[in-house]
PyMOL Python script that loads the backbone (N, CA, C, O; Angstrom):
from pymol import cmd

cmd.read_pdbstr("""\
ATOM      1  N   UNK A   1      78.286   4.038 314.123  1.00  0.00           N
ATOM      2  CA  UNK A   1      77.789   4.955 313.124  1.00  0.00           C
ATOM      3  C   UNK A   1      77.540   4.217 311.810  1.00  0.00           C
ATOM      4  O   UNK A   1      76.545   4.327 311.093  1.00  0.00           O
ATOM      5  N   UNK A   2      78.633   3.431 311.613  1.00  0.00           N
ATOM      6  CA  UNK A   2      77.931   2.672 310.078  1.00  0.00           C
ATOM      7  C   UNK A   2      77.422   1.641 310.190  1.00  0.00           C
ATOM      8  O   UNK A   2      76.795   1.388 309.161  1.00  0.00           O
ATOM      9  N   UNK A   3      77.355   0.949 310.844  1.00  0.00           N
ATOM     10  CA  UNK A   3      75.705   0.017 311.278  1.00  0.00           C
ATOM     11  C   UNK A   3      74.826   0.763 310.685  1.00  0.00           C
ATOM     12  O   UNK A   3      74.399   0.526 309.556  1.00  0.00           O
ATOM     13  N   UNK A   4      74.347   2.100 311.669  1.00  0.00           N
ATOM     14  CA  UNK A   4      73.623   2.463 311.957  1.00  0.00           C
ATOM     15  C   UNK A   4      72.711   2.669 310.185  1.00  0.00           C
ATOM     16  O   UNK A   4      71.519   2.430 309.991  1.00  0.00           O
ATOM     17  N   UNK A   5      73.624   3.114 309.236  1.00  0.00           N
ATOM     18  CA  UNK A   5      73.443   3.141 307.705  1.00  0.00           C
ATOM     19  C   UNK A   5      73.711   2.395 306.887  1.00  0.00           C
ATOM     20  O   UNK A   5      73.975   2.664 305.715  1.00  0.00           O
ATOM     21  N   UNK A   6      73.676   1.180 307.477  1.00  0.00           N
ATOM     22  CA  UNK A   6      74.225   0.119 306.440  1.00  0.00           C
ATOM     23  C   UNK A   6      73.143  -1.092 307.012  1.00  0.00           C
ATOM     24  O   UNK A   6      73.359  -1.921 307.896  1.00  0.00           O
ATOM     25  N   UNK A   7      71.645  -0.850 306.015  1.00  0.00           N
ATOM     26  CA  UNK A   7      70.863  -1.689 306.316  1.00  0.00           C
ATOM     27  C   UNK A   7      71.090  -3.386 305.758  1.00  0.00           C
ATOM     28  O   UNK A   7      70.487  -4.345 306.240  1.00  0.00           O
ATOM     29  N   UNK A   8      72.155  -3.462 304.580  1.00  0.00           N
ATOM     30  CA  UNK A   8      72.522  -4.781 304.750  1.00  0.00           C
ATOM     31  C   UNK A   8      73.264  -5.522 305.235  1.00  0.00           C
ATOM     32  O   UNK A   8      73.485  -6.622 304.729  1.00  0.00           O
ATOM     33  N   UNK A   9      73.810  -5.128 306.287  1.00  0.00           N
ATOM     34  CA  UNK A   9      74.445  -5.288 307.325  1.00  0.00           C
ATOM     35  C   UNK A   9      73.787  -5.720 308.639  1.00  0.00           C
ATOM     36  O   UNK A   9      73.927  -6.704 309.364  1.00  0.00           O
ATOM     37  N   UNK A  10      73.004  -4.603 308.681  1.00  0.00           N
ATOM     38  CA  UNK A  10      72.016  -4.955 310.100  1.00  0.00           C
ATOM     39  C   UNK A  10      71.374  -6.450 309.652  1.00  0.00           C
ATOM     40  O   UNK A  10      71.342  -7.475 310.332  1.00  0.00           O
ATOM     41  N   UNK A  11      70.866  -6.229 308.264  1.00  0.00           N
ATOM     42  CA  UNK A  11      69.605  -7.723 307.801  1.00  0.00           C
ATOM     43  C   UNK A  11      70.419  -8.206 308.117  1.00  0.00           C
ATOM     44  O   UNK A  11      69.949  -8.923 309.000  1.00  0.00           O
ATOM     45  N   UNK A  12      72.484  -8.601 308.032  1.00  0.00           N
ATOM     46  CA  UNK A  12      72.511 -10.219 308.093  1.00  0.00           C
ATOM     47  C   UNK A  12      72.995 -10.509 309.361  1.00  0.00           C
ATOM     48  O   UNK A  12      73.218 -11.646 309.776  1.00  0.00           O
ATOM     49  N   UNK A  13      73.169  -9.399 310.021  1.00  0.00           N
ATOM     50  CA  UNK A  13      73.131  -9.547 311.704  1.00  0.00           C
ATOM     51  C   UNK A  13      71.971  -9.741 312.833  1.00  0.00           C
ATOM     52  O   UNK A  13      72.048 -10.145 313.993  1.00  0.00           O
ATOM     53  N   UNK A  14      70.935  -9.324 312.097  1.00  0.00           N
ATOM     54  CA  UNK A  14      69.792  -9.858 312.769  1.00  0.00           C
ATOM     55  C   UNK A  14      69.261 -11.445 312.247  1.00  0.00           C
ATOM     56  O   UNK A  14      68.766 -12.257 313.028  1.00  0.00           O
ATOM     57  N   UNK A  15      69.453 -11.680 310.901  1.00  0.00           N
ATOM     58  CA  UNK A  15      69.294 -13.047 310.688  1.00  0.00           C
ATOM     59  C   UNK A  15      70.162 -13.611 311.308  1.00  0.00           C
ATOM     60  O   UNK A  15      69.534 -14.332 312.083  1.00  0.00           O
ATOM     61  N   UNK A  16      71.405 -13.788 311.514  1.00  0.00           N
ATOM     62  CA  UNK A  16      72.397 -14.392 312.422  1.00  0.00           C
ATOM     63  C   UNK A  16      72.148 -14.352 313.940  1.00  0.00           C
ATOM     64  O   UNK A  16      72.804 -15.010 314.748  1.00  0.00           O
ATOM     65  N   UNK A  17      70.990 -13.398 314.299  1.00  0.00           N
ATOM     66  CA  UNK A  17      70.889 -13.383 315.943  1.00  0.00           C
ATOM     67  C   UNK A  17      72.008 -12.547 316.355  1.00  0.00           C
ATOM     68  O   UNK A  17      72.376 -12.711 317.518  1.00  0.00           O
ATOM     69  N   UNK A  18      72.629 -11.684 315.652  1.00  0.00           N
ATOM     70  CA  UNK A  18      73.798 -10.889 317.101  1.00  0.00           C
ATOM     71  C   UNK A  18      73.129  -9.731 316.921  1.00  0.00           C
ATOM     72  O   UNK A  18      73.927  -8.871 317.295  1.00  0.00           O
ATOM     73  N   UNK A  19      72.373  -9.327 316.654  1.00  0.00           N
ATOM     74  CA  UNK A  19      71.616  -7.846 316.465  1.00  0.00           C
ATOM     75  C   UNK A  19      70.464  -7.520 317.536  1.00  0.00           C
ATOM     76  O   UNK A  19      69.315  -7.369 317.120  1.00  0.00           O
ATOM     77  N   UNK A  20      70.703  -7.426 318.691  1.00  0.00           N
ATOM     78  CA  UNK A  20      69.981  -7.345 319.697  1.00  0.00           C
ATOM     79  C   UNK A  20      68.474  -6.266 319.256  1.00  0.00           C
ATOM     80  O   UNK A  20      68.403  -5.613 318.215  1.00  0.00           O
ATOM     81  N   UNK A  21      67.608  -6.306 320.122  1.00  0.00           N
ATOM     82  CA  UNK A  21      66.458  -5.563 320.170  1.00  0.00           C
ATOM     83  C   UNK A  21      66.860  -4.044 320.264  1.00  0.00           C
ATOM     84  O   UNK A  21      66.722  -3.306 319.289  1.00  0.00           O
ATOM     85  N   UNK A  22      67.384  -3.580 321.515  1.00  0.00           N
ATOM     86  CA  UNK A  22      68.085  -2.717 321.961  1.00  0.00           C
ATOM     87  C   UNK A  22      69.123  -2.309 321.227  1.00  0.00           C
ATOM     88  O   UNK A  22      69.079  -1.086 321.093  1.00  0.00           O
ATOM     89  N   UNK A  23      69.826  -2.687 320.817  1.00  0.00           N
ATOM     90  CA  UNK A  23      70.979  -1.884 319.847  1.00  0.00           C
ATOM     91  C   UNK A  23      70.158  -1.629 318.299  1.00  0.00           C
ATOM     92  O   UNK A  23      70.229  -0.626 317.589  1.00  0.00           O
ATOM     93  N   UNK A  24      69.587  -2.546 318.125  1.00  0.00           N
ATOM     94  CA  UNK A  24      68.477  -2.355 316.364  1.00  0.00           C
ATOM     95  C   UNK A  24      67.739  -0.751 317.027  1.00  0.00           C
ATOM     96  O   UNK A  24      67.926   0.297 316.409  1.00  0.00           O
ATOM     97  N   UNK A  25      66.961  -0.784 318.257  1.00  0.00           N
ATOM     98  CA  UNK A  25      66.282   0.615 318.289  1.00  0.00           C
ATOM     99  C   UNK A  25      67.246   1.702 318.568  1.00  0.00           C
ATOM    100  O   UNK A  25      66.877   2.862 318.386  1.00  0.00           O
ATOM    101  N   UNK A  26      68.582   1.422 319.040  1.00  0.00           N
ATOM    102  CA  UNK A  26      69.514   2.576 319.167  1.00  0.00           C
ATOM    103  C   UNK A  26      70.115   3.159 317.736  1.00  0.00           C
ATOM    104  O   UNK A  26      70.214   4.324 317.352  1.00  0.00           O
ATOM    105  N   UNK A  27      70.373   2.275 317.279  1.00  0.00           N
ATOM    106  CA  UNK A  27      71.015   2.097 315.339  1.00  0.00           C
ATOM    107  C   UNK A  27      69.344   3.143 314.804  1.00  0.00           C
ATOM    108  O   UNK A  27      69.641   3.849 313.841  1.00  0.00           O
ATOM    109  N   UNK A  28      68.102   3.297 315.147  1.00  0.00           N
ATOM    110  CA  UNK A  28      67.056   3.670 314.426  1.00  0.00           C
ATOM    111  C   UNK A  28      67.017   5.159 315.308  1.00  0.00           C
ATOM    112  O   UNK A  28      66.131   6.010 315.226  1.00  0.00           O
ATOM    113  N   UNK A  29      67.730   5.187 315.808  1.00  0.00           N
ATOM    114  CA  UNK A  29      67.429   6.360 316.444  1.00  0.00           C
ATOM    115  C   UNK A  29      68.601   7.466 315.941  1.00  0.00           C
ATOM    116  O   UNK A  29      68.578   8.645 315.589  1.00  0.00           O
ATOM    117  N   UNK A  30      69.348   6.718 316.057  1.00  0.00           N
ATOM    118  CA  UNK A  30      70.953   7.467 315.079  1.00  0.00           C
ATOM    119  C   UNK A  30      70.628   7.862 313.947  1.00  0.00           C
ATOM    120  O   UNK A  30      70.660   9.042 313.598  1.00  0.00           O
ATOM    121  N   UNK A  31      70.169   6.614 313.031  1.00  0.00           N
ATOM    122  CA  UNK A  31      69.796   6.826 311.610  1.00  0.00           C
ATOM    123  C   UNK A  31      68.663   8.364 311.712  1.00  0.00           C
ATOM    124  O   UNK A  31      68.853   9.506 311.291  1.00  0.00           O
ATOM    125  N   UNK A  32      67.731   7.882 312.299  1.00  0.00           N
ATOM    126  CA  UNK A  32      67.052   9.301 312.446  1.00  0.00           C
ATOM    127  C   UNK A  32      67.446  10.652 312.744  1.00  0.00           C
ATOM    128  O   UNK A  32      67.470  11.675 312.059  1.00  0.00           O
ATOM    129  N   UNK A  33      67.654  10.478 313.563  1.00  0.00           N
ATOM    130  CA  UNK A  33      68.661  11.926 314.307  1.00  0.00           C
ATOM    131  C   UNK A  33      70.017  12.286 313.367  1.00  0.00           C
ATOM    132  O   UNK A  33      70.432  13.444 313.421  1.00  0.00           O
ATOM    133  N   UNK A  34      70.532  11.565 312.731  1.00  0.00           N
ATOM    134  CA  UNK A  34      71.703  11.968 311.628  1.00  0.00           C
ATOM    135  C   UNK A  34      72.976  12.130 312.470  1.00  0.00           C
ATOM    136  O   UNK A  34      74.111  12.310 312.031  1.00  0.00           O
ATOM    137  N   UNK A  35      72.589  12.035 313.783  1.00  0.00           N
ATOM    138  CA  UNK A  35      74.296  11.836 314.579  1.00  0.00           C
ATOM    139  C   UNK A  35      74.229  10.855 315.780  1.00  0.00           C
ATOM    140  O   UNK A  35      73.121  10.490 316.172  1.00  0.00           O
ATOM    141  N   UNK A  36      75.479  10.361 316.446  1.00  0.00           N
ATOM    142  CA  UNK A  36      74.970   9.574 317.730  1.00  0.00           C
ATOM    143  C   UNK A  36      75.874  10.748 318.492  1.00  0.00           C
ATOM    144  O   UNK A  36      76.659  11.620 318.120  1.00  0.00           O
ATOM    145  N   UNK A  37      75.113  10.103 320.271  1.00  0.00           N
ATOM    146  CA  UNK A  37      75.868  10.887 321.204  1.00  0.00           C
ATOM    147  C   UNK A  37      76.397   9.474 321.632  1.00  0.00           C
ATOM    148  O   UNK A  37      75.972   8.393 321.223  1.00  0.00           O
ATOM    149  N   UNK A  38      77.648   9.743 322.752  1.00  0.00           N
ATOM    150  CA  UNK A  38      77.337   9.282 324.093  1.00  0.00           C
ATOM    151  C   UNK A  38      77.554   9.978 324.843  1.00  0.00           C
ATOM    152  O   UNK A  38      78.443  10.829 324.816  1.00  0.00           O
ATOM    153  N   UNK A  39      76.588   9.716 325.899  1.00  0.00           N
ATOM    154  CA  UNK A  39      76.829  10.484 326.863  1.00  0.00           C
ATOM    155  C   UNK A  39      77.021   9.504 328.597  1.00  0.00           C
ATOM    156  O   UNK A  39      76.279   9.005 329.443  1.00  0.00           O
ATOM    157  N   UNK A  40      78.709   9.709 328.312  1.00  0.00           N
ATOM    158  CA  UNK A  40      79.251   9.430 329.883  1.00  0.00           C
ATOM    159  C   UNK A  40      79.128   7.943 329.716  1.00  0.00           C
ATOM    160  O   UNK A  40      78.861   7.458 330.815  1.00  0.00           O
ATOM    161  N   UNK A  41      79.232   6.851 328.606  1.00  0.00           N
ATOM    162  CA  UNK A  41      78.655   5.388 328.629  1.00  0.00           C
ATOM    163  C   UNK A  41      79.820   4.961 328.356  1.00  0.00           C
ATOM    164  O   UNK A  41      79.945   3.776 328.666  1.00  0.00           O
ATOM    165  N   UNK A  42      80.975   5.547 327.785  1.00  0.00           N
ATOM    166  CA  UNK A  42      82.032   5.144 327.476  1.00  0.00           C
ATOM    167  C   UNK A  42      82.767   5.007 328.401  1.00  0.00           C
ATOM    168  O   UNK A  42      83.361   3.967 328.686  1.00  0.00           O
ATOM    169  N   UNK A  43      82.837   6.489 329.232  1.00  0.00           N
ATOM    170  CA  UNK A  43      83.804   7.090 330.382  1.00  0.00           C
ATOM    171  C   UNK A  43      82.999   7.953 331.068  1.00  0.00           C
ATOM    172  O   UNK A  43      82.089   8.556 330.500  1.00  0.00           O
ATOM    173  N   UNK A  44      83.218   8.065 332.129  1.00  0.00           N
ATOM    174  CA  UNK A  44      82.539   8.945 333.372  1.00  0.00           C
ATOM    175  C   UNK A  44      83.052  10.245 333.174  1.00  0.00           C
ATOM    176  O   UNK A  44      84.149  10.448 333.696  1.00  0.00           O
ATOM    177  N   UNK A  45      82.506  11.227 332.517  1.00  0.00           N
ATOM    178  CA  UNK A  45      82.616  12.364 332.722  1.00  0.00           C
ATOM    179  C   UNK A  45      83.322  13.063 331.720  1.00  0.00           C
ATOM    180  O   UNK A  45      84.111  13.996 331.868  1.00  0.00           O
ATOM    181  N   UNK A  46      82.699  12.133 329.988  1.00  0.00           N
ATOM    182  CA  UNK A  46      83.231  12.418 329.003  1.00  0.00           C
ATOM    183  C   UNK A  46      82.410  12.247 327.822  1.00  0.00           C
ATOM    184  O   UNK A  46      82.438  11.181 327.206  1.00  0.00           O
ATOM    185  N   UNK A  47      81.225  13.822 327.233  1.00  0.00           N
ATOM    186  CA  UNK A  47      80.401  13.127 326.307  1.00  0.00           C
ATOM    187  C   UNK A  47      81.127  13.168 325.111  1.00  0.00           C
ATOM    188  O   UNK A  47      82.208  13.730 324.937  1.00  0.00           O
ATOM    189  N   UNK A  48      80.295  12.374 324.089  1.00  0.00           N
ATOM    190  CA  UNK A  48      81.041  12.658 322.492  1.00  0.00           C
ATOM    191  C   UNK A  48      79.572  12.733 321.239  1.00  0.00           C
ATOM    192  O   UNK A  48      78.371  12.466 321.278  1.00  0.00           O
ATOM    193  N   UNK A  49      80.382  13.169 320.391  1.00  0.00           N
ATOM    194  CA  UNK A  49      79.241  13.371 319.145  1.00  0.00           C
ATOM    195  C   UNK A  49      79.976  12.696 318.015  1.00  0.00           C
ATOM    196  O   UNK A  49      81.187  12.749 317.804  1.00  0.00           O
ATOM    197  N   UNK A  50      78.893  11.935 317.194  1.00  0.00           N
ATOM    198  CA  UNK A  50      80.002  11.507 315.877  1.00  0.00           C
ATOM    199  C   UNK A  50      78.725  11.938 314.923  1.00  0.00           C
ATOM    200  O   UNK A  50      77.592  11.639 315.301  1.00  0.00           O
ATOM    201  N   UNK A  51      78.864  12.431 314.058  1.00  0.00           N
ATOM    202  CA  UNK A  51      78.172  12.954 312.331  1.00  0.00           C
ATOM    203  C   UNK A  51      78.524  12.007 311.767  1.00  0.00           C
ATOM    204  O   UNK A  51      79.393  11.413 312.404  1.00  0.00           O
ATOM    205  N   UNK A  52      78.281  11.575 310.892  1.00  0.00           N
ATOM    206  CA  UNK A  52      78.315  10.586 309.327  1.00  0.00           C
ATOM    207  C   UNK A  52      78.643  11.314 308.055  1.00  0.00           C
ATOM    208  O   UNK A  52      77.849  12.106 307.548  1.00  0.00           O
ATOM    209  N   UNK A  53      79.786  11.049 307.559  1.00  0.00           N
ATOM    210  CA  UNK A  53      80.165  11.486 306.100  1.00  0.00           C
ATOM    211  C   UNK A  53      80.132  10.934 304.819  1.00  0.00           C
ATOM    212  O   UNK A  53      80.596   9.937 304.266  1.00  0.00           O
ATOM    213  N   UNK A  54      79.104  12.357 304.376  1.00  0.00           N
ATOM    214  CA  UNK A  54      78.665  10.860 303.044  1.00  0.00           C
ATOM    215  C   UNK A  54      79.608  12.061 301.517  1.00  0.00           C
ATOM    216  O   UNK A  54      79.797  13.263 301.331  1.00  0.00           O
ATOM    217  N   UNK A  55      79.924  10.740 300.786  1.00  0.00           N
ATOM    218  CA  UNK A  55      80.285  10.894 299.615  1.00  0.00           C
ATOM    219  C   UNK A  55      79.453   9.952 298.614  1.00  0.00           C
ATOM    220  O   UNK A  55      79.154   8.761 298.709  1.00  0.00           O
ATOM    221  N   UNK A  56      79.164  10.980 297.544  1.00  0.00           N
ATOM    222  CA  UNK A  56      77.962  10.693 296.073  1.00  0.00           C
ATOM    223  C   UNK A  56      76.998   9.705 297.023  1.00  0.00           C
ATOM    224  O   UNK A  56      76.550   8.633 296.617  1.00  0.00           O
ATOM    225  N   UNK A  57      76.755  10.266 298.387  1.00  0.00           N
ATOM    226  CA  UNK A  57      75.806   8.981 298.786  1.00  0.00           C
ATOM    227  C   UNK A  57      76.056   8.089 299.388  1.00  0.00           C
ATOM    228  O   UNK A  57      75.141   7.280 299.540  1.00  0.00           O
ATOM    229  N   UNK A  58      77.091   7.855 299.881  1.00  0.00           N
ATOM    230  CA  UNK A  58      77.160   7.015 300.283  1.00  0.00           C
ATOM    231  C   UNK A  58      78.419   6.811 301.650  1.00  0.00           C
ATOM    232  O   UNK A  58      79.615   6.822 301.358  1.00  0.00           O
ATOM    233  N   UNK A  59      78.039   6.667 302.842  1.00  0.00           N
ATOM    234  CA  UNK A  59      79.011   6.903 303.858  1.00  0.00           C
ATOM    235  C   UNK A  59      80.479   6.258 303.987  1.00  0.00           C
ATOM    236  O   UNK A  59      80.776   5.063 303.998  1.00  0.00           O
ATOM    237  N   UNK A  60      81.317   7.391 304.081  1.00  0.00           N
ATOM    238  CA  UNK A  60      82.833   6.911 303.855  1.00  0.00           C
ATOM    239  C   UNK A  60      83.591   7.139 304.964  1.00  0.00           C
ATOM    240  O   UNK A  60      84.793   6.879 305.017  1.00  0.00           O
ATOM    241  N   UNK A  61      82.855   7.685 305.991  1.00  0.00           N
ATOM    242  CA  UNK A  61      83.777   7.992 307.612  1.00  0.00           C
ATOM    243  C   UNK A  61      82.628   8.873 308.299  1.00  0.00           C
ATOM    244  O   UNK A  61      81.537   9.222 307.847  1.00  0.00           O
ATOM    245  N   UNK A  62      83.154   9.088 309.382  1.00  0.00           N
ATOM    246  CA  UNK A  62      82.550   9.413 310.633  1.00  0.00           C
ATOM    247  C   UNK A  62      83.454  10.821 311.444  1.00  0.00           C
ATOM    248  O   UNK A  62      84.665  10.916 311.641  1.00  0.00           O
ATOM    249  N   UNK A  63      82.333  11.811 311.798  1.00  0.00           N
ATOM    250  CA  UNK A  63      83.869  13.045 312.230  1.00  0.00           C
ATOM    251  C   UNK A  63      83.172  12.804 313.823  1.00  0.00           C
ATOM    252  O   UNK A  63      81.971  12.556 313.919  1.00  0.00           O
ATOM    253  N   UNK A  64      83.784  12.874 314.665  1.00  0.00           N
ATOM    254  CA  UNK A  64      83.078  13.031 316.016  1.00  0.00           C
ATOM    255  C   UNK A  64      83.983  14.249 316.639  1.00  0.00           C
ATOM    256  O   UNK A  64      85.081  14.601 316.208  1.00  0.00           O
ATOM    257  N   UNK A  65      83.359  14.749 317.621  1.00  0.00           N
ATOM    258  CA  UNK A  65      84.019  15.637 318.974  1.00  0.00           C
ATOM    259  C   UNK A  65      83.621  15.067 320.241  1.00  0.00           C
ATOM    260  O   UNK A  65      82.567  14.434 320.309  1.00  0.00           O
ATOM    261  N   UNK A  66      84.539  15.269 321.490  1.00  0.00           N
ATOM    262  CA  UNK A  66      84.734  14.613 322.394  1.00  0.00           C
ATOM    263  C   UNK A  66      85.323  15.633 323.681  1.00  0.00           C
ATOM    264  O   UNK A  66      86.469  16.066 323.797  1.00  0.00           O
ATOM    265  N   UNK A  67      84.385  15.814 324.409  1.00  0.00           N
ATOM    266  CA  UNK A  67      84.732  17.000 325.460  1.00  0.00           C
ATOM    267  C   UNK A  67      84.209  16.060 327.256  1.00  0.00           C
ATOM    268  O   UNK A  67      83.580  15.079 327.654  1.00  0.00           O
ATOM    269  N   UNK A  68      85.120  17.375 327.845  1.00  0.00           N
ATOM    270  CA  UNK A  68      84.081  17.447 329.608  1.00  0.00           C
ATOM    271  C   UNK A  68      82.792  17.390 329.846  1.00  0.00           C
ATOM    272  O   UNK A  68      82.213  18.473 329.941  1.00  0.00           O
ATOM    273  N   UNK A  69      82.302  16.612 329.945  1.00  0.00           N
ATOM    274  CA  UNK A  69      80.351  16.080 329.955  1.00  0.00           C
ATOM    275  C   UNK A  69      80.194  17.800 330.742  1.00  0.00           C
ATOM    276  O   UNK A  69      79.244  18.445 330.298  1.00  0.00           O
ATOM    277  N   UNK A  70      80.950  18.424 331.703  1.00  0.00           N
ATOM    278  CA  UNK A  70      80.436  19.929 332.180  1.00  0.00           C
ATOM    279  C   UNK A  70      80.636  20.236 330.972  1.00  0.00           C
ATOM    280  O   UNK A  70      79.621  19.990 330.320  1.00  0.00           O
ATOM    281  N   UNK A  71      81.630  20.746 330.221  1.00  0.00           N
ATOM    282  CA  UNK A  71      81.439  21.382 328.711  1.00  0.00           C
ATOM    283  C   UNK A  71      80.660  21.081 327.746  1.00  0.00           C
ATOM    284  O   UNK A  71      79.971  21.909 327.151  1.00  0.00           O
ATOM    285  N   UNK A  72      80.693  19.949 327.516  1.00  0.00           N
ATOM    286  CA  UNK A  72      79.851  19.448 325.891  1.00  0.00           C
ATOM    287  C   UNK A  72      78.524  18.889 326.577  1.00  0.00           C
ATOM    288  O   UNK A  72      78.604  17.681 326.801  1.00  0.00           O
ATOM    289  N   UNK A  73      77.315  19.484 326.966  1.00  0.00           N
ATOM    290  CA  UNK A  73      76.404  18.919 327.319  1.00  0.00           C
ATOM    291  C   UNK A  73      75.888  18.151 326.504  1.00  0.00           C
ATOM    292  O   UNK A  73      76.262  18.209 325.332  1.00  0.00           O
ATOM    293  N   UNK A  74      75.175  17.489 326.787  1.00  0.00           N
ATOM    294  CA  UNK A  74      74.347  16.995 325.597  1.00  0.00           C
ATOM    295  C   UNK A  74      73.106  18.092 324.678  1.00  0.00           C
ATOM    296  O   UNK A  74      72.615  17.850 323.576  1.00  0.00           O
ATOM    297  N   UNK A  75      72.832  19.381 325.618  1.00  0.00           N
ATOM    298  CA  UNK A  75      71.731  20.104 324.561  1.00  0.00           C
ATOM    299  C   UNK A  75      73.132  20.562 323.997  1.00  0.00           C
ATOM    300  O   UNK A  75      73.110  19.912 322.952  1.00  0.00           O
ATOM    301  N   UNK A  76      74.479  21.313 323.969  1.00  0.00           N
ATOM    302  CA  UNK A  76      75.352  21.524 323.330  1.00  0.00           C
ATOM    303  C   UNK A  76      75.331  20.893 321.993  1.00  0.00           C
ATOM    304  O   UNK A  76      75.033  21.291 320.866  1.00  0.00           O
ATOM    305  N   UNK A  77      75.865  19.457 322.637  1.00  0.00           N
ATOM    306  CA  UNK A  77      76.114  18.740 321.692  1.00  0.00           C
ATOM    307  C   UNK A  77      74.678  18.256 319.963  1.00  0.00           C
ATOM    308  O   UNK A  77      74.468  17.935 318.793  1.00  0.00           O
ATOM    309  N   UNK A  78      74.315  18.545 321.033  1.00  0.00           N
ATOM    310  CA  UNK A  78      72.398  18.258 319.756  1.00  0.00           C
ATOM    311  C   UNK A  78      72.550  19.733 318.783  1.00  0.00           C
ATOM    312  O   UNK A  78      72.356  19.823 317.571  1.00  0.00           O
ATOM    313  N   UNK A  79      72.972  20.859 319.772  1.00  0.00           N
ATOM    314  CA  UNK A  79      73.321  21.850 318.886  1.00  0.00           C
ATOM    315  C   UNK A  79      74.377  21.954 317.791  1.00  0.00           C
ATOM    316  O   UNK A  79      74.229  22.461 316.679  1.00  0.00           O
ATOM    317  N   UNK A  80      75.305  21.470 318.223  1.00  0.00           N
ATOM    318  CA  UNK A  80      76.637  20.980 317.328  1.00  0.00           C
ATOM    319  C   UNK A  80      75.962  20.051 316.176  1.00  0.00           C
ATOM    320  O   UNK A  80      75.859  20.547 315.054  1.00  0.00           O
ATOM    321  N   UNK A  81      75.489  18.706 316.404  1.00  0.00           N
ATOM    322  CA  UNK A  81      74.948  17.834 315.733  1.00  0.00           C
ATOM    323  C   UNK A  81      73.992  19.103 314.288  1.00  0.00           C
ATOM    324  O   UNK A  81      74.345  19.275 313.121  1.00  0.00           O
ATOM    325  N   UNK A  82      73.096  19.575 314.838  1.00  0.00           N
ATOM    326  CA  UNK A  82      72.418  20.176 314.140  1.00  0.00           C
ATOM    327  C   UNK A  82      72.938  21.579 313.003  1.00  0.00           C
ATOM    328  O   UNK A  82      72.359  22.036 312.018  1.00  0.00           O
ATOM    329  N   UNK A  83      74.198  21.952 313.622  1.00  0.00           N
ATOM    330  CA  UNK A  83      75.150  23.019 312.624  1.00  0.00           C
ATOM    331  C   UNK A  83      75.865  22.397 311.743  1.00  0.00           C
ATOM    332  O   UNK A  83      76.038  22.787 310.588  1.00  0.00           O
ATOM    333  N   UNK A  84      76.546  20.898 312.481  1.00  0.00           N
ATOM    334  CA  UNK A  84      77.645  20.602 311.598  1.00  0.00           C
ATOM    335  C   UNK A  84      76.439  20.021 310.387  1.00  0.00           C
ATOM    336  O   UNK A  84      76.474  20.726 309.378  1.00  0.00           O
ATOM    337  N   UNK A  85      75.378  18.857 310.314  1.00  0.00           N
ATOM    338  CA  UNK A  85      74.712  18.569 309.742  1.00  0.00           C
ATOM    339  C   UNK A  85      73.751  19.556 308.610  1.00  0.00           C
ATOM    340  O   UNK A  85      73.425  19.089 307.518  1.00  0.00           O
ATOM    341  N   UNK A  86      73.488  20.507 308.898  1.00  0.00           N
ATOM    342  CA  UNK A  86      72.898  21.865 307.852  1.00  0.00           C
ATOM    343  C   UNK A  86      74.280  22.528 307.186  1.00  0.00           C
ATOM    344  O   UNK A  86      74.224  23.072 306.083  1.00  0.00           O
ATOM    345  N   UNK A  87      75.639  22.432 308.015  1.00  0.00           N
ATOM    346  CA  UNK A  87      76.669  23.287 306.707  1.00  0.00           C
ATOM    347  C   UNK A  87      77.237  21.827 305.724  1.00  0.00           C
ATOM    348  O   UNK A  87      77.942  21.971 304.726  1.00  0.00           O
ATOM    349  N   UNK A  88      76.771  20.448 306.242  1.00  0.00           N
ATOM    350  CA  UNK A  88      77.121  19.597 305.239  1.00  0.00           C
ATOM    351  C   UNK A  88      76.207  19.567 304.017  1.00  0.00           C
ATOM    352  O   UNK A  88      76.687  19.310 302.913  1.00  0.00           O
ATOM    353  N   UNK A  89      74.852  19.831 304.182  1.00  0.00           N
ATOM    354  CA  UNK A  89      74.236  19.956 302.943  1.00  0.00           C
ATOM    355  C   UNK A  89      74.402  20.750 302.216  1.00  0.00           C
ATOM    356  O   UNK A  89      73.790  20.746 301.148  1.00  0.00           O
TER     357      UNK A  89
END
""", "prot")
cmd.dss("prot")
cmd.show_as("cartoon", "prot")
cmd.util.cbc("prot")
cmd.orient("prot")
């Protein structure tokens, strides 16, 4: 999650070469979307959601939830993503 918002971070990890292709477009997809999932990549049969918490601007932690991939689907979870993110503004 803070990769994902911490573009001087990414610059000196991609100048260094550990910043893969694939993780740079996953980090742009987070940043976009305003939350990450996983789904089942961690553990078999366990998705999760993490939001980003920002203070005066600037991100200071991460809240996630973590359920039964049958319970927390992923359209669930995009729904969650999208409530918790509109009562933070």
């Amino acid at each position: 999650m803070f990769l994902a918002f911490d573009d001087d971070l990414k610059r000196t990890l991609r100048v260094q070469g550990e910043l893969s292709a694939e993780l740079e477009r996953e980090l742009s997809v987070v940043k976009d979307s305003g939350y990450a999932l996983d789904l089942e990549q961690a553990e078999p049969n366990l998705n999760c959601l993490a939001i980003p918490l920002f203070w005066k601007g600037k991100l200071v932690a991460a809240a996630g939830i973590c359920g039964a991939a049958s319970d927390l689907t992923s359209s669930r979870l995009i729904h969650f993503a999208g409530v918790f993110i509109t009562k933070a503004h």
